[in-house]
N, C-alpha and C positions, 0 to 999 in steps of 0.2 A: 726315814727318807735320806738319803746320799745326795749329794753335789758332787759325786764325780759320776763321768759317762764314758765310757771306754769303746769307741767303734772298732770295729775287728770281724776278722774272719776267719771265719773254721777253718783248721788245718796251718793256722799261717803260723812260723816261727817268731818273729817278731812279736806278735801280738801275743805269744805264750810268756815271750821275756816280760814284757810287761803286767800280763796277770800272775805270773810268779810274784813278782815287787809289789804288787798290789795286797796278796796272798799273804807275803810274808810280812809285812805291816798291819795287817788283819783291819785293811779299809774295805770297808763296804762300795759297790760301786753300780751302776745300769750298765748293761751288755747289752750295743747296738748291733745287731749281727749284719753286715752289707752285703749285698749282691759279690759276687765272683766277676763278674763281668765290670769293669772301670767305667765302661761308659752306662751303668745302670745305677753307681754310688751318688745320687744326686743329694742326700742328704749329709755326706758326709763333703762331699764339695762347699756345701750351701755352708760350714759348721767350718770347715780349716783351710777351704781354697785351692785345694788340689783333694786326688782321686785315692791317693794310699791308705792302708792300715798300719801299723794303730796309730788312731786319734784319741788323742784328752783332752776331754772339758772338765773345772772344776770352777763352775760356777760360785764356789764361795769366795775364789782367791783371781778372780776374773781371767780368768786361762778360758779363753773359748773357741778352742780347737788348735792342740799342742801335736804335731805330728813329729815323725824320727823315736825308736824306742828307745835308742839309748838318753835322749834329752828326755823321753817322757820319764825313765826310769832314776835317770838322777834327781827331776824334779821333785818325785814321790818320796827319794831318801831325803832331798833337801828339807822339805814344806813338812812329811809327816815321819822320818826317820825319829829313830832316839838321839837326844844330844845327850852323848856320855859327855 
């Protein structure tokens, strides 16, 4: 089982930079796939408060609903990178 939730959608740039960081950390994680349309992402509203992709939650580190890829992606190096 994972603690982290990744919402996204097919095709989107963003949300590829963040499953690469995901990828290359080799975090396991849930893919919420949203609607195309902004006014049918009601669960990802409900989750970070606005309509965009990618959203992180990581319910172990109480992140519950991290939007912006580049914040979500430094988060990932910060919380689960290697510390040389």
């Amino acid at each position: 089982m994972t603690n982290l939730t990744l919402y996204e959608l097919e095709g989107c740039p963003y949300c590829a930079k963040v499953k690469t960081k995901l990828a290359d950390l080799e975090l396991e994680y849930d893919s919420v796939m949203v609607p195309r349309s902004h006014s049918e992402r009601t669960e990802v509203e409900a989750v970070s408060g606005q309509t965009g992709v990618p959203v992180l939650v990581d319910e172990e580190r109480g992140i519950e609903g991290m939007p912006e890829s580049d914040e979500i992606v430094e988060y990932l190096e910060e919380t689960y990178g290697n510390a040389s």
